[in-house]
MARNUPA-307707 format. One record per residue: residue number from 0; chain; x, y, z of N, C-alpha, C, O in turn. Coordinates in Angstrom, 3 decimals. Layout:
# MARNUPA-307707
{seq: NUM mol: A n.u: X n.v: Y n.w: Z ca.u: X ca.v: Y ca.w: Z c.u: X c.v: Y c.w: Z o.u: X o.v: Y o.w: Z}
...
This chain:
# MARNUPA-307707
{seq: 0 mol: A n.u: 99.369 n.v: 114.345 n.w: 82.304 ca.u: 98.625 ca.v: 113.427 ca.w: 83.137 c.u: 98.126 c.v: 114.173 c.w: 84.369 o.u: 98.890 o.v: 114.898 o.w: 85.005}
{seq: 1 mol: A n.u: 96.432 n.v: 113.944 n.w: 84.821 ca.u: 96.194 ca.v: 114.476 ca.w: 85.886 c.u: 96.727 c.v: 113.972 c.w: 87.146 o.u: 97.512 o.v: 113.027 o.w: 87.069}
{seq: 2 mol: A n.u: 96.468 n.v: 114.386 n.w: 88.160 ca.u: 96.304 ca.v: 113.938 ca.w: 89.550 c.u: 95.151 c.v: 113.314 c.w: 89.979 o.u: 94.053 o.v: 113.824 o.w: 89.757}
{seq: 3 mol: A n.u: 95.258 n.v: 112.398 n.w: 90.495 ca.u: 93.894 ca.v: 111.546 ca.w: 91.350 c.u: 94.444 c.v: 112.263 c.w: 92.872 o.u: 95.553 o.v: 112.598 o.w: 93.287}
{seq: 4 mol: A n.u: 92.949 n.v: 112.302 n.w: 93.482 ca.u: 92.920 ca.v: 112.919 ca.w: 94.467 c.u: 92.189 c.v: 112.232 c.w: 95.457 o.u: 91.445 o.v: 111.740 o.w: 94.609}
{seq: 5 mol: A n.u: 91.694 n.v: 111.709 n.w: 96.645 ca.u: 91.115 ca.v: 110.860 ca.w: 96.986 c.u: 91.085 c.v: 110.792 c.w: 98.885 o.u: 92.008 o.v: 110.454 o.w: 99.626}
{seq: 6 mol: A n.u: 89.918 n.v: 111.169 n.w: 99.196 ca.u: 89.399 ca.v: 111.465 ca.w: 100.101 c.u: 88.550 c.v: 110.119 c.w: 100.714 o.u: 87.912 o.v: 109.250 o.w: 100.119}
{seq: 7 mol: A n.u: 88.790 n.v: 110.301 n.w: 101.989 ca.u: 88.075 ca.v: 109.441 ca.w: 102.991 c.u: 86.717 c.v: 109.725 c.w: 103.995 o.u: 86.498 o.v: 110.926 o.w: 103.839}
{seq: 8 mol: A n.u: 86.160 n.v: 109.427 n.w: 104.521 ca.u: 85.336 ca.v: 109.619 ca.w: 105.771 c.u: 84.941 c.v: 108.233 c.w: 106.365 o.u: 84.272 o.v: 107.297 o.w: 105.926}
{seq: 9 mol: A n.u: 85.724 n.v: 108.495 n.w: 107.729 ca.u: 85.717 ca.v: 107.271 ca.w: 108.515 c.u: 84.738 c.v: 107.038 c.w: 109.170 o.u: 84.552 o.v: 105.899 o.w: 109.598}
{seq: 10 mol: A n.u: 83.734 n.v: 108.203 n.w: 109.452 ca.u: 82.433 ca.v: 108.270 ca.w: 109.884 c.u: 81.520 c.v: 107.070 c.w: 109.335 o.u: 80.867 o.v: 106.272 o.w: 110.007}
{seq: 11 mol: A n.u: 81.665 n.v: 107.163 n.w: 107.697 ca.u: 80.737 ca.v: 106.377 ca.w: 106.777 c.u: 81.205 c.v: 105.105 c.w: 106.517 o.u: 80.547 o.v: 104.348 o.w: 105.803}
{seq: 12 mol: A n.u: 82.552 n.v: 104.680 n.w: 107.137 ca.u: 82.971 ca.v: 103.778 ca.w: 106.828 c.u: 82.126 c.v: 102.274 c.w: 107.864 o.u: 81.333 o.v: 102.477 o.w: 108.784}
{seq: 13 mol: A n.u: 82.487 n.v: 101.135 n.w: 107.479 ca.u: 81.806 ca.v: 99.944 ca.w: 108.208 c.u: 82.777 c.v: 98.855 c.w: 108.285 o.u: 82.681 o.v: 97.704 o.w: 108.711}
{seq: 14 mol: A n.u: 83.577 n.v: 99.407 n.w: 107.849 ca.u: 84.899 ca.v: 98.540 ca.w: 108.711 c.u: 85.021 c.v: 97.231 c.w: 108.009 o.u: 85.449 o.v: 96.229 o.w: 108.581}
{seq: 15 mol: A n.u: 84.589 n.v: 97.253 n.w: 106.590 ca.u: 84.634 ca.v: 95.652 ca.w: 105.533 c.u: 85.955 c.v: 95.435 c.w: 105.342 o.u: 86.269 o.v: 94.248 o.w: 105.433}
{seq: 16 mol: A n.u: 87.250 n.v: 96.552 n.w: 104.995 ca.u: 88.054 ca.v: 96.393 ca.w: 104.870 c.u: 88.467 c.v: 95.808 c.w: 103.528 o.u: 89.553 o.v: 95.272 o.w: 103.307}
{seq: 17 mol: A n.u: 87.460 n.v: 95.975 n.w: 102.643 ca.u: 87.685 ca.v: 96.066 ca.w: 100.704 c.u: 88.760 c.v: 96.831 c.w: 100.358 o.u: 89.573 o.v: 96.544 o.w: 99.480}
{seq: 18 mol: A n.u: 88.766 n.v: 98.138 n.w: 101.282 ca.u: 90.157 ca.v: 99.078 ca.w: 100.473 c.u: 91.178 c.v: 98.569 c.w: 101.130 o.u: 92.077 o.v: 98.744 o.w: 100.307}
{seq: 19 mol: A n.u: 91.659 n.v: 98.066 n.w: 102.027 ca.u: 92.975 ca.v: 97.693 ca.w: 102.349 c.u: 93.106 c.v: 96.765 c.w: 101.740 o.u: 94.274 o.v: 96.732 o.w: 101.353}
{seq: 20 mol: A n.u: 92.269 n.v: 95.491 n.w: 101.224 ca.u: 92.856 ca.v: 94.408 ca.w: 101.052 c.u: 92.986 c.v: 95.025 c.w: 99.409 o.u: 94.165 o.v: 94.797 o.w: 99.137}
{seq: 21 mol: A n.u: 92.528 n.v: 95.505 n.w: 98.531 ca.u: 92.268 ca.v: 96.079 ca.w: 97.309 c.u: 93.526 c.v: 97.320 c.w: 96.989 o.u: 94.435 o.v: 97.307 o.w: 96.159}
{seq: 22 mol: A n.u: 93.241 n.v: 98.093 n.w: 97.754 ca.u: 94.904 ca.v: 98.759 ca.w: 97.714 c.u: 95.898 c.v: 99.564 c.w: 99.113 o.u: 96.080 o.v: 100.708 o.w: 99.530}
{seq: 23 mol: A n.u: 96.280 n.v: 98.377 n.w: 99.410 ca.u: 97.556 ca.v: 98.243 ca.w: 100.415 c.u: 98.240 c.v: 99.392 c.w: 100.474 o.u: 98.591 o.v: 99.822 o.w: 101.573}
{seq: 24 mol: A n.u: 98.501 n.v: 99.984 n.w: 99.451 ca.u: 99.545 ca.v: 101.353 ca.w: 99.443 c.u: 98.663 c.v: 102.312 c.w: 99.336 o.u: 99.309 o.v: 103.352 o.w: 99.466}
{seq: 25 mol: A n.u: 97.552 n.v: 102.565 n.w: 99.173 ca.u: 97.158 ca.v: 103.506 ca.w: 99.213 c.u: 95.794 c.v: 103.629 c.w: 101.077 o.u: 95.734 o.v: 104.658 o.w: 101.751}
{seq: 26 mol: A n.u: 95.014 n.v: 102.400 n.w: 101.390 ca.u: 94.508 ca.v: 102.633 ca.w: 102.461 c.u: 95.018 c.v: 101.612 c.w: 103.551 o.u: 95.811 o.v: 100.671 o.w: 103.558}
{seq: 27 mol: A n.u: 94.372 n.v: 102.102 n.w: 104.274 ca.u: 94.467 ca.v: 100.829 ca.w: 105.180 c.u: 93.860 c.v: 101.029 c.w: 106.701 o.u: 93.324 o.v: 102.119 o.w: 106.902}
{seq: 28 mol: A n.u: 93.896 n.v: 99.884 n.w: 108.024 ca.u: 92.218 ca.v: 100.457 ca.w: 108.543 c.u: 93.039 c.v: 100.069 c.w: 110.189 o.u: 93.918 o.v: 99.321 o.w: 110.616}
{seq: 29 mol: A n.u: 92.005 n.v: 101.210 n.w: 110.747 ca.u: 92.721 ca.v: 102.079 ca.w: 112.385 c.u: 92.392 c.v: 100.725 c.w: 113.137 o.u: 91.263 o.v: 100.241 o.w: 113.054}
{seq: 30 mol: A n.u: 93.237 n.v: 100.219 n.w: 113.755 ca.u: 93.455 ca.v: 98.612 ca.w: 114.265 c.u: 92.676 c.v: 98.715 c.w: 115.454 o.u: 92.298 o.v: 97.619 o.w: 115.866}
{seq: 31 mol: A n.u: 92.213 n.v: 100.006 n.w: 116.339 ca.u: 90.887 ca.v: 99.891 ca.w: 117.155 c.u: 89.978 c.v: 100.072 c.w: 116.721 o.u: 89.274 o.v: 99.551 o.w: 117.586}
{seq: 32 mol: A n.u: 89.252 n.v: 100.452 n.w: 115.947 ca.u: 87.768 ca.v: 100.917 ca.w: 115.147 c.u: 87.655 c.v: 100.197 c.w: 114.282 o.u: 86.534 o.v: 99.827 o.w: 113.930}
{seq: 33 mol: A n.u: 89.057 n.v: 99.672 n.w: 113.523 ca.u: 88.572 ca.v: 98.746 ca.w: 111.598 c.u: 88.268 c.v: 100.105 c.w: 110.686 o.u: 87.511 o.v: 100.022 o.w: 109.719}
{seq: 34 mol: A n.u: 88.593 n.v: 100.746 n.w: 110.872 ca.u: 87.824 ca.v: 101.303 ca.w: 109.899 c.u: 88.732 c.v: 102.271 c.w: 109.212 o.u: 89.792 o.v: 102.483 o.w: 109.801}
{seq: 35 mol: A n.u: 88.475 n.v: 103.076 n.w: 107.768 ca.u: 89.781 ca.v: 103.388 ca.w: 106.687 c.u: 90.735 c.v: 104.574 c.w: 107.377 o.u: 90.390 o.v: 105.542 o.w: 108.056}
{seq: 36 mol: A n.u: 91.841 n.v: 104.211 n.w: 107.021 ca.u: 92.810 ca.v: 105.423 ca.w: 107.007 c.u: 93.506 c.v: 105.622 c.w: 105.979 o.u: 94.102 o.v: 104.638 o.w: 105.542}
{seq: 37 mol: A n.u: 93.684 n.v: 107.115 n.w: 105.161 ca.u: 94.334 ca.v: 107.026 ca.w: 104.075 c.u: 95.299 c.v: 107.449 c.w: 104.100 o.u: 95.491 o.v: 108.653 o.w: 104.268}
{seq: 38 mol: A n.u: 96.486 n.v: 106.333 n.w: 103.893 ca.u: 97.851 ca.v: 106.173 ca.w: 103.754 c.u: 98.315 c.v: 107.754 c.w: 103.022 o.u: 98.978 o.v: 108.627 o.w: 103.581}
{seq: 39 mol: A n.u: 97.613 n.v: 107.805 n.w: 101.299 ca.u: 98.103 ca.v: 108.773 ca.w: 100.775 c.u: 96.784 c.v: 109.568 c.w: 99.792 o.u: 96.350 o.v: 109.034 o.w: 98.771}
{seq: 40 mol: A n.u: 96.329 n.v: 110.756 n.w: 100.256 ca.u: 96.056 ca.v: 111.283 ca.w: 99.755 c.u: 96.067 c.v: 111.661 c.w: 97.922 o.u: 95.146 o.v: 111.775 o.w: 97.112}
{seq: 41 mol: A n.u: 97.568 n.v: 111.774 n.w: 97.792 ca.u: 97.936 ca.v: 111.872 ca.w: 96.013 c.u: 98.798 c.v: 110.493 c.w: 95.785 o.u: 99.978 o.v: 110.142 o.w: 95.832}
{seq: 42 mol: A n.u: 97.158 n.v: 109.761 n.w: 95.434 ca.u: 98.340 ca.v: 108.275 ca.w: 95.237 c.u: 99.774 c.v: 108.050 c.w: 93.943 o.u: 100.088 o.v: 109.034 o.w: 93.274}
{seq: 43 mol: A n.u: 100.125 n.v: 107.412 n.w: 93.844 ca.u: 100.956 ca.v: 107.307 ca.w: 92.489 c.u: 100.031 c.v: 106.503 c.w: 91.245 o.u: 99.200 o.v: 105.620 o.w: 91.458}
{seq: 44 mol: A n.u: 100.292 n.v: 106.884 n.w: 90.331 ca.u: 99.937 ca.v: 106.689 ca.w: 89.314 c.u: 99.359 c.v: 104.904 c.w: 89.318 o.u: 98.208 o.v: 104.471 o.w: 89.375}
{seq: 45 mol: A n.u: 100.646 n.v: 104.186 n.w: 89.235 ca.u: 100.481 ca.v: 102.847 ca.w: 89.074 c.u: 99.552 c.v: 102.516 c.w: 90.484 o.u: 99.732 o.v: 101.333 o.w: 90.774}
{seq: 46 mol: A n.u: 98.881 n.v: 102.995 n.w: 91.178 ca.u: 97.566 ca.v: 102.900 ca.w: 92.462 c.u: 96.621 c.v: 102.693 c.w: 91.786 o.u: 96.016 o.v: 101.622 o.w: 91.829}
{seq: 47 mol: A n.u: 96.283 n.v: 103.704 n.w: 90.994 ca.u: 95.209 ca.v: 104.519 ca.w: 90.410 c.u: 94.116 c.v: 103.534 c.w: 90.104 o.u: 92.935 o.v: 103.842 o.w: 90.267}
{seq: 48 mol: A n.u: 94.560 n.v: 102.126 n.w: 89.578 ca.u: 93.217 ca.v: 101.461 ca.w: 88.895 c.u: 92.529 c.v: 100.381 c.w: 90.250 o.u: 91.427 o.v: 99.852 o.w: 90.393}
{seq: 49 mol: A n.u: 93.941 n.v: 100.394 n.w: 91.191 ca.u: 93.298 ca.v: 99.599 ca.w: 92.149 c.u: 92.303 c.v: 100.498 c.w: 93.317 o.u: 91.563 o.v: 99.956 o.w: 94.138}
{seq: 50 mol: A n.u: 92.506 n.v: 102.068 n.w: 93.149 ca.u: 92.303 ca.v: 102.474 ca.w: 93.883 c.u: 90.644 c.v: 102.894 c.w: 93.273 o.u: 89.818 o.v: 102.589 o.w: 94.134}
{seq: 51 mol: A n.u: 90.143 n.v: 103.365 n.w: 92.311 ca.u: 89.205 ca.v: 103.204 ca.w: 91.257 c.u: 88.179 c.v: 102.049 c.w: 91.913 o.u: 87.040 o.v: 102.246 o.w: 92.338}
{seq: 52 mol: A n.u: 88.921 n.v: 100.785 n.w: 91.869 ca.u: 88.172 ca.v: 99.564 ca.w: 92.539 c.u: 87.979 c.v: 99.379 c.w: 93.853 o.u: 87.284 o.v: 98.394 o.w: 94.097}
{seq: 53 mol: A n.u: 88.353 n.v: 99.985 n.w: 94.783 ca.u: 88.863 ca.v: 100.377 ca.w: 96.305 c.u: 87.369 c.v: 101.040 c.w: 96.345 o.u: 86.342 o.v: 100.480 o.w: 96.728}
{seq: 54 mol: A n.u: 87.519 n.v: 102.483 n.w: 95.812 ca.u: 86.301 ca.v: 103.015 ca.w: 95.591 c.u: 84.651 c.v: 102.152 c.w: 94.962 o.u: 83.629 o.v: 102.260 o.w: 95.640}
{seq: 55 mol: A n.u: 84.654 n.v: 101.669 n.w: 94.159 ca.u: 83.722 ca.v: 101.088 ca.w: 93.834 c.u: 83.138 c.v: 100.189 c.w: 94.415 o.u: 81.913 o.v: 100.269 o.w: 94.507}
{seq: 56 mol: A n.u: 83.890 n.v: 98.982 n.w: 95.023 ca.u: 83.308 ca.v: 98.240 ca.w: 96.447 c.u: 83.173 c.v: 98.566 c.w: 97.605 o.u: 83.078 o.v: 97.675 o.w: 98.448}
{seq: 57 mol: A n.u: 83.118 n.v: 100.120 n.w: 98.044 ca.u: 83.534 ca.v: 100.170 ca.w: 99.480 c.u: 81.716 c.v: 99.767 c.w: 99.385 o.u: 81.052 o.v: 99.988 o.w: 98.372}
{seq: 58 mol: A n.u: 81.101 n.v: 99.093 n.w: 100.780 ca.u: 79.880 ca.v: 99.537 ca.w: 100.517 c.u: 79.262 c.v: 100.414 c.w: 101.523 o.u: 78.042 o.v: 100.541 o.w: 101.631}
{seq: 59 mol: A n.u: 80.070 n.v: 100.974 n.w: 102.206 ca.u: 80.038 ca.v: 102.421 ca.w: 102.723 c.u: 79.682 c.v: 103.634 c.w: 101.836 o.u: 78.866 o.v: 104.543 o.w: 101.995}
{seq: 60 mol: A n.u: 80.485 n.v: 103.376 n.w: 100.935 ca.u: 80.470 ca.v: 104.769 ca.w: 99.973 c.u: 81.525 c.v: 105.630 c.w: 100.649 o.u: 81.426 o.v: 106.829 o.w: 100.386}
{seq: 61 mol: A n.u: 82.596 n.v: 105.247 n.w: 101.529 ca.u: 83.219 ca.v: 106.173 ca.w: 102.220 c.u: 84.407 c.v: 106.784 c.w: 101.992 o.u: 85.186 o.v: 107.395 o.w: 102.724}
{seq: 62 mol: A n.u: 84.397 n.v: 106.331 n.w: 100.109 ca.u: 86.060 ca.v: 106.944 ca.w: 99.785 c.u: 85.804 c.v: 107.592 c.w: 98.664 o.u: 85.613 o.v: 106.821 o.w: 97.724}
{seq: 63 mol: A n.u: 85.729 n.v: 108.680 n.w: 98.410 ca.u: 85.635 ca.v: 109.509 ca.w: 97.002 c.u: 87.364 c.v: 109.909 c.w: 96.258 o.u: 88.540 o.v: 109.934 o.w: 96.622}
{seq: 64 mol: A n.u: 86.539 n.v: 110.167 n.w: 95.029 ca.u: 88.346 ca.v: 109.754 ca.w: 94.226 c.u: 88.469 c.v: 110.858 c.w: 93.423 o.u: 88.492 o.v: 111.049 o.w: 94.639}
{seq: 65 mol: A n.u: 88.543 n.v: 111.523 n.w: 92.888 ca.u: 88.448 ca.v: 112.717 ca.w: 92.098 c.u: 89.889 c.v: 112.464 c.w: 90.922 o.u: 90.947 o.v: 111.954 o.w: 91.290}
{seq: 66 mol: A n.u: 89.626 n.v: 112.931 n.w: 89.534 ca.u: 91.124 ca.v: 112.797 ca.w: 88.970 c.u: 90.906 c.v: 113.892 c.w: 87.790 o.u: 91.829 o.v: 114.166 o.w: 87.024}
């Protein structure tokens, strides 16, 4: 099994807050700005599909996922 790998930029982010509410353990957002912080870099496995969807709604585009 690979590794998912999964990168942020808070620059691009807009502060919707899709990935925190979408996956809790893996992001979540800087309580002065709103906007993403990533909890974990190499999420765990059982993340993976919420984090997939995390990615796909941001409408920033501000979380890339690599696996």
């Amino acid at each position: 099994m690979s590794a998912m790998e999964v990168e942020v930029d808070p620059r691009r982010c807009c502060a919707s807050g899709m990935c925190a509410l979408t996956a809790p353990a893996v992001f979540d957002q800087d309580e002065a700005a709103g906007t993403v912080v990533l909890l974990s870099a190499r999420p765990p496995s059982e993340t993976w599909d919420s984090v997939w969807e995390a990615a796909d709604s941001c409408p920033a585009g501000a979380i890339s996922v690599k696996d």
